[in-house]
C-alpha positions as CSV (number, residue, x, y, z in Angstrom):
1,X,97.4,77.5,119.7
2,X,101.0,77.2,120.8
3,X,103.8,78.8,117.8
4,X,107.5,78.4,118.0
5,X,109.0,81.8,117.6
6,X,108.3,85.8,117.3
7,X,110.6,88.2,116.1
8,X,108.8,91.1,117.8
9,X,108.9,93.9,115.2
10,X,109.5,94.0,111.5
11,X,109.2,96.4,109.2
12,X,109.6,94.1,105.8
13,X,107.5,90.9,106.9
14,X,104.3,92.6,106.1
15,X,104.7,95.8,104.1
16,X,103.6,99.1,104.7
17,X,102.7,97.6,108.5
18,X,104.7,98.3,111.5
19,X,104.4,94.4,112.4
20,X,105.8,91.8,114.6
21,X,106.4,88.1,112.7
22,X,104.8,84.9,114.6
23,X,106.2,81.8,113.4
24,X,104.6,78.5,113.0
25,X,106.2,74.8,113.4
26,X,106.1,72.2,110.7
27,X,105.9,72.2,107.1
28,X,104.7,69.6,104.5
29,X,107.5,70.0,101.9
30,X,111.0,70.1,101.7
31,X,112.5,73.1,100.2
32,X,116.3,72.4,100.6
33,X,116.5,76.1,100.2
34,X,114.2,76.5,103.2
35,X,115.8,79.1,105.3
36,X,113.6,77.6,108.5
37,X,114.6,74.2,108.3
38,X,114.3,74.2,112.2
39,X,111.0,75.0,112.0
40,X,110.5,72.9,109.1
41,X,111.7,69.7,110.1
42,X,110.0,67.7,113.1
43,X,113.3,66.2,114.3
44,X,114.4,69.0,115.0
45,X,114.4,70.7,118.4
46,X,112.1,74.4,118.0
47,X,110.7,76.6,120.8
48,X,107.4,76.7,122.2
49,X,105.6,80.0,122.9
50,X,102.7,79.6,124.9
51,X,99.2,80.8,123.3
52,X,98.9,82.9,126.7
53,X,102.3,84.5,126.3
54,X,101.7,85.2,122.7
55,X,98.5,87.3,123.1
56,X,99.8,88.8,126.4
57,X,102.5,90.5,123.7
58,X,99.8,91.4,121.3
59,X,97.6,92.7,123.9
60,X,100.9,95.5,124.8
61,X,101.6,96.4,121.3
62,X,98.1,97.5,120.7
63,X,98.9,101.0,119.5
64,X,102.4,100.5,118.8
65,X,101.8,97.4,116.1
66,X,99.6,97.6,113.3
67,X,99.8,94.2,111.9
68,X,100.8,90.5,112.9
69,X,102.9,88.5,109.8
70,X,102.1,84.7,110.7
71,X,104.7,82.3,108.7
72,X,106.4,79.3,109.2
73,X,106.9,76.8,108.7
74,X,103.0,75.9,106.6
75,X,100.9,78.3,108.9
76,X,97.6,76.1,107.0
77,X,99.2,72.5,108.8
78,X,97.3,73.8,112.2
79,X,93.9,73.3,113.0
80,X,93.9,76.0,115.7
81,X,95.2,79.0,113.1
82,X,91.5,80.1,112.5
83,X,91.0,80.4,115.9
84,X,94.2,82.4,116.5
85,X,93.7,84.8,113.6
86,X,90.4,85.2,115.2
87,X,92.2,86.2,118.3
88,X,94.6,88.3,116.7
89,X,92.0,90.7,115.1
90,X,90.2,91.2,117.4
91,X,92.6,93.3,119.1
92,X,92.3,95.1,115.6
93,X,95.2,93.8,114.1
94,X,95.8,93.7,110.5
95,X,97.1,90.2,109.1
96,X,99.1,88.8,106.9
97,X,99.1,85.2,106.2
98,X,102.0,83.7,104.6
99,X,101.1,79.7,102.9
100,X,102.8,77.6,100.5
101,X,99.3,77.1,98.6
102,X,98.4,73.6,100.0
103,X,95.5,73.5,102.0
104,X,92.9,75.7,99.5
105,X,90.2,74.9,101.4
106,X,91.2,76.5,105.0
107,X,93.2,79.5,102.7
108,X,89.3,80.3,101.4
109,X,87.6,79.6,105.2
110,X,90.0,81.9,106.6
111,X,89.8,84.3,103.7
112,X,85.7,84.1,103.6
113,X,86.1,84.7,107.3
114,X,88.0,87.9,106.7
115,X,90.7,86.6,109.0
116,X,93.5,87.4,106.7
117,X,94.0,91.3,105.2
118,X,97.0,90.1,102.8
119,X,98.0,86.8,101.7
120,X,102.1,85.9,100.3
121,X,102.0,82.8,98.4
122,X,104.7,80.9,97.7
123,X,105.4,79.5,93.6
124,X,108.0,77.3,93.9
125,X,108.7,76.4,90.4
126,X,107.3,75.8,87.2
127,X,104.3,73.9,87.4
128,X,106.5,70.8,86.0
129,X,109.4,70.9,88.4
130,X,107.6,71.7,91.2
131,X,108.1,68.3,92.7
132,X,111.5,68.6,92.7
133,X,112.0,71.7,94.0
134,X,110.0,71.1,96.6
135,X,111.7,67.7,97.7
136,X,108.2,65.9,97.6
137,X,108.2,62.9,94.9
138,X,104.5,62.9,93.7
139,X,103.4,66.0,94.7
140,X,99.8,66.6,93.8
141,X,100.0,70.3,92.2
142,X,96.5,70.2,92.3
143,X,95.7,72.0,95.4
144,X,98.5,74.7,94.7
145,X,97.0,75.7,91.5
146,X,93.2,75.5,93.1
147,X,94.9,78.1,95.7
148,X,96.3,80.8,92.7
149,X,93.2,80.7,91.0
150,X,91.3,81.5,94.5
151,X,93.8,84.4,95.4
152,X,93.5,85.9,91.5
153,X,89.8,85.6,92.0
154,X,88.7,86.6,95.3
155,X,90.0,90.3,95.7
156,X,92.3,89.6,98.7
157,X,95.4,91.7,99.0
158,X,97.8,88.9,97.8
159,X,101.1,88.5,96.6
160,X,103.2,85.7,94.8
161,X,107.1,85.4,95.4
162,X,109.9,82.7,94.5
163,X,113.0,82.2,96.0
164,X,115.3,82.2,93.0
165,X,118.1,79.7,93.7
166,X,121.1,79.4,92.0
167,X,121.8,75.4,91.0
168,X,118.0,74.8,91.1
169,X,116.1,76.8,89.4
170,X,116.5,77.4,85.6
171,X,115.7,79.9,83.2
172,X,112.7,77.9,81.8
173,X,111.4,78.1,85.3
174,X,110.7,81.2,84.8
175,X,109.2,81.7,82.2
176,X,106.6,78.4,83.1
177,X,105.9,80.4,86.1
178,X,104.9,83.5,84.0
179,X,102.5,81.8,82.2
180,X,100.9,79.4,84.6
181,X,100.3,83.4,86.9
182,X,100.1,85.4,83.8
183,X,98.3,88.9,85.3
184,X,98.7,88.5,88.8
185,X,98.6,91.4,90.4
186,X,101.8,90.9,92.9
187,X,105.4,89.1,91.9
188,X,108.1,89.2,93.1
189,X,111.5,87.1,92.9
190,X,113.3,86.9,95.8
191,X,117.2,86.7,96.5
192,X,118.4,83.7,98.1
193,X,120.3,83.5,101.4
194,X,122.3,81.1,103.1
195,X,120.6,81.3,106.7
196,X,123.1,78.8,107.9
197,X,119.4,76.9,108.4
198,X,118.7,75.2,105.6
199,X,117.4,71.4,104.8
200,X,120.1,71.4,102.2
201,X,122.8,73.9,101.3
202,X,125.0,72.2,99.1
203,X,125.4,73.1,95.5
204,X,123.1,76.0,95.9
205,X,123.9,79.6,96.1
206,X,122.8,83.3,95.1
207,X,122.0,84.8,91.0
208,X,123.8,88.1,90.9
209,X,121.6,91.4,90.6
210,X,122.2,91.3,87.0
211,X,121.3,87.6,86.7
212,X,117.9,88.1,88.7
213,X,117.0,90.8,86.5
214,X,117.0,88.8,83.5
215,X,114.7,86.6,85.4
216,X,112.3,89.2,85.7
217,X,112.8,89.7,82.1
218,X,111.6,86.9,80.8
219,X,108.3,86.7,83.9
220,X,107.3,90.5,82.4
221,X,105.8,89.7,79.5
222,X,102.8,87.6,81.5
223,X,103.1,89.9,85.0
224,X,103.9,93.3,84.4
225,X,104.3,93.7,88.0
226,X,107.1,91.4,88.7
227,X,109.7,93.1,91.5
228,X,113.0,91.7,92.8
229,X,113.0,91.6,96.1
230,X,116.3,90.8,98.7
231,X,119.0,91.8,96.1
C-alpha cells in the first residue's frame, strides 16, 4: 500500500513512543478546519511514497523507533491498511491508528487482529451537529457511535480528542459530547491551528487558554479525564 507522506520522527504523534508519522490520502468528510486538506481532498495534488520505500525506512529505524503513528487523511478508506499494519509489526513496531470513527467494522478487524496498540478517535461535535461540522449533509452518525461504543468496550489503548474551533463549535457542543462519551477513559480538546492547509479557513480561528478551559469545564462532569491539548 502506497501513502502520501512521513514525517520521520515525532515525539507527540503517538505518546510516550519515539515514532515516526505515515500519512494516508483521502478522507470521507469535510472538516473545513482540517489541517490536511491536501491530503484530504482528491483534487488536490499529494505525494506518493512507494510501499517499498516505506518499509525500507522502517526496516533502518528498527532500534531507533519504537512506534509508527498512521493518520491521514481516513487511514480506514484503504483496503490494503490491514496488510500494512501487518507489515509494520512485524518488525515489532508498536502502532497507533488514528480514524474519524467511520468504518467500525475494519476499526474492530484490525483491533481483533491486534494490528493496532492505541487508537485516537476523532468526535467531531455533538452528536446533533455533527453533520455540519463535518461538511457532510446526511451524515449517518450511526457508524461513528457503533465505533465509541467498540473502543469503550474492547480494552484497546484509546483516546478521543476534538479540535475546538472558534466560529464552529459552541458551548452546547460540549457539553452534548460529554454525555454522548460520558466515562471514557481518554479526552482531550485540542487547540486549533491555521496550517495554512485547510478546506476552509474563513471565519474560524483559535479559543484562548482561558476559553478552552471552560470547555473542559463543562466535558468534566461526564469525563473526568478531559485534557487540553495544543494550547
Amino acid at each position: 500500500m502506497d501513502v502520501s507522506g512521513l514525517q520521520k520522527l515525532t515525539l507527540l504523534d503517538y505518546p510516550g513512543r519515539v515514532a515516526c508519522t505515515v500519512f494516508t490520502g483521502g478522507c470521507n468528510l469535510r472538516c473545513p478546519f482540517c489541517h490536511n486538506a491536501s491530503l484530504a481532498l482528491p483534487e488536490r495534488e499529494r505525494d506518493v511514497i512507494g510501499h517499498e520505500e516505506l518499509m525500507a525506512f522502517l526496516k533502518k529505524r528498527v532500534g531507533i523507533l519504537d512506534g509508527v503513528a498512521v493518520t491521514g487523511g481516513e487511514p480506514l478508506l484503504h483496503a490494503g491498511l490491514e496488510g500494512l499494519l501487518s507489515e509494520i509489526k512485524a518488525l515489532g513496531y508498536a502502532v497507533k491508528l488514528d480514524t474519524n470513527g467511520t468504518f467500525p467494522a475494519r476499526l474492530r478487524a484490525i483491533v481483533e487482529a491486534g494490528l493496532a496498540d492505541r487508537v485516537a478517535m476523532d468526535i467531531k461535535a455533538s452528536p446533533e451537529r455533527y453533520a455540519a461540522v463535518t461538511g457532510v449533509p446526511g451524515l449517518d452518525l450511526g457508524p461513528i457511535k457503533e465505533s465509541v461504543a467498540y473502543l469503550m468496550a474492547c480494552g484497546v489503548d484509546y483516546e478521543f480528542r476534538t479540535t475546538a474551533v472558534k466560529g464552529l463549535h459552541l458551548p452546547e457542543d460540549f457539553e452534548g459530547i460529554g454525555r454522548w462519551i460520558a466515562g471514557a477513559r481518554e479526552y482531550y480538546i485540542q487547540g486549533f491551528k491555521d496550517s495554512g492547509d485547510l478546506i476552509a479557513a474563513q471565519g474560524l480561528s483559535e479559543f484562548s487558554e482561558a476559553e478552552m478551559q471552560r470547555l473542559a469545564d463543562i466535558v468534566r462532569p461526564y469525563v473526568p479525564a478531559v485534557k487540553l491539548r495544543g494550547v
